[in-house]
N, C-alpha and C positions, 0 to 999 in steps of 0.2 A: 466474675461474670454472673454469677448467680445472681446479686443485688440488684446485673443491670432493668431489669423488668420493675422490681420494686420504686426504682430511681424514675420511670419512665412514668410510673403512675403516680408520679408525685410532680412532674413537671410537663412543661409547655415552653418551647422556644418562637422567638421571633426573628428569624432569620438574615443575619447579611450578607458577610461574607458567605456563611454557609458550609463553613471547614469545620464547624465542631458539632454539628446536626445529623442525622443520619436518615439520608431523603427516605426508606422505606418504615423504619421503623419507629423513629422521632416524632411526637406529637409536634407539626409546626403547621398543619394545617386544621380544620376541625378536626379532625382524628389520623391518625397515621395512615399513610398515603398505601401501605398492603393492605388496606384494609377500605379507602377509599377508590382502590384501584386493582383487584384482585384478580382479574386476569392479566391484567399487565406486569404486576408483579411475579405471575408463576412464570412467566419468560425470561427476568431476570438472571443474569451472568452474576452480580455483582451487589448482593441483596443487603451488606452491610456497606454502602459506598456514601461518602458523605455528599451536601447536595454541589457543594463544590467541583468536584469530583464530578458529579453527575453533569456537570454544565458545559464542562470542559471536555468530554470523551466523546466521540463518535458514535452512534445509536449503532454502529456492528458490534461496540465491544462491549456496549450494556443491554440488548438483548439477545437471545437464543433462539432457535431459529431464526433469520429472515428471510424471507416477511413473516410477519407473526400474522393470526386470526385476526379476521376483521374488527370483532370485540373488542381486543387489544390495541389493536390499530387506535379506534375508538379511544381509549382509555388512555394512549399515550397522547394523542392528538391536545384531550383535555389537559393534562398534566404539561404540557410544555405551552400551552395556552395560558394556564396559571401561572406557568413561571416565568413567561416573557410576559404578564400584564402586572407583575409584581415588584416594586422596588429593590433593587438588589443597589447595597450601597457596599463597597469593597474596602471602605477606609472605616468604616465601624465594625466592632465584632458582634459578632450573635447577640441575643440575649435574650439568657434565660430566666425563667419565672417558675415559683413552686406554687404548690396551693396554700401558702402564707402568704399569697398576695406581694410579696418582696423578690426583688432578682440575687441576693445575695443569701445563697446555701447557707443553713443553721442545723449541723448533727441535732442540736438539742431540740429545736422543733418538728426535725425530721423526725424524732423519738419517739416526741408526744404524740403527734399524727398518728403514728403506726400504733400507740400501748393505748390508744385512747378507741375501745370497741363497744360499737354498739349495743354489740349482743350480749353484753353482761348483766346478768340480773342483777335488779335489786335486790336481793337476798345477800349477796355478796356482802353490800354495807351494811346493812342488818345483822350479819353475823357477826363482822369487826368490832362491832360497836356496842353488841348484848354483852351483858353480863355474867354468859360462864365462862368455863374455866378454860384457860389455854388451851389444852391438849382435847376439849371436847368442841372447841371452834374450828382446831387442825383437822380435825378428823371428818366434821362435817364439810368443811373446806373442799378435801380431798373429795367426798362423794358428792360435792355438786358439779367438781369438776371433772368426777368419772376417772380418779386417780386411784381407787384403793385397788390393791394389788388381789386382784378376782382375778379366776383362772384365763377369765376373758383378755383382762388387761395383758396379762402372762402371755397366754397364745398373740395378741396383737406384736408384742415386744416379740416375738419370734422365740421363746423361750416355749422348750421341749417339756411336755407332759405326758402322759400315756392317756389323762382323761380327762376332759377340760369340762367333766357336767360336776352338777351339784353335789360335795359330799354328806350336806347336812340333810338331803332329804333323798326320795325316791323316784321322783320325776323325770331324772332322767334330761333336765334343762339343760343348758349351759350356764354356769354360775357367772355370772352378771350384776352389778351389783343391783340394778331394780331388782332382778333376780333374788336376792339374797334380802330385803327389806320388804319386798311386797308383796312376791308370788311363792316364797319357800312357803313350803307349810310349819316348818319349823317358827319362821318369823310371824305367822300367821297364829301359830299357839300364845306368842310371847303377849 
């Protein structure tokens, strides 16, 4: 269940039968219908119900109180407006589409999507690609990515210290790795 959120931003259905969608949380209309319809949703009995499901039950058993606010009222009105002005064909199944433009799931592309981050500097391949030494690429690696093992990083990682400030100077900071490169006075002598 944890993935299901990640899977959901990577996809978009178009609806038939409606047995594999899930009317509240499923992108199958411009955006998911809690989100299009947020007071009708907080009434919901039944907020993981696929839209199948939803066609076929009784409006007492998929909402909470009745009669709901008039807003809701509102919100439900349009939502069943949508769904009876909508093609529903019951002898084809759903279908889904990812942001690869194809209806047919690909782990491998799902991968790339996710490992492929905007936010990476280019320093990144700049340093792959310079000419020193292994272990002083590693190591700048780690402090662009905020990995070297500072007392900072330590206290983050829940790891018990009695004093998470600077030992190299008198400051009194928290050792950080900026900390430790730009504001120690120690690094500020070197």
């Amino acid at each position: 269940m944890k993935l299901f959120p990640i899977f959901q931003s990577i996809s978009t259905c178009s609806p038939n039968k409606g047995n594999s969608v899930l009317l509240w949380s499923d992108i199958w209309m411009e955006q998911s219908a809690k989100n299009t319809f947020p007071q009708l949703y907080s009434f919901t009995r039944k907020p993981k119900c696929s839209i199948k499901f939803f066609l076929n039950q009784p409006l007492e058993m998929m909402f909470s109180p009745l009669p709901i606010p008039h807003v809701a009222a509102q919100q439900l009105e349009e939502l069943q407006n949508f769904m009876h002005n909508r093609h529903w064909d019951v002898n084809l199944n759903d279908i889904w589409s990812y942001n690869w433009e194809t209806s047919s799931y690909s782990s491998k592309k799902a991968y790339a999507l996710f490992l492929k981050s905007p936010l990476d500097s280019p320093l990144f391949k700049w340093l792959w690609k310079s000419g020193n030494l292994g272990n002083h690429k590693f190591f700048f690696w780690l402090l662009l990515r905020d990995r070297l093992n500072t007392r900072n990083l330590l206290r983050r990682k829940h790891m018990h210290l009695d004093d998470y400030t600077c030992v190299m100077c008198s400051q009194g900071c928290e050792e950080t790795s900026f900390h430790l490169f730009f504001e120690c006075s120690l690094s500020k002598d070197c």
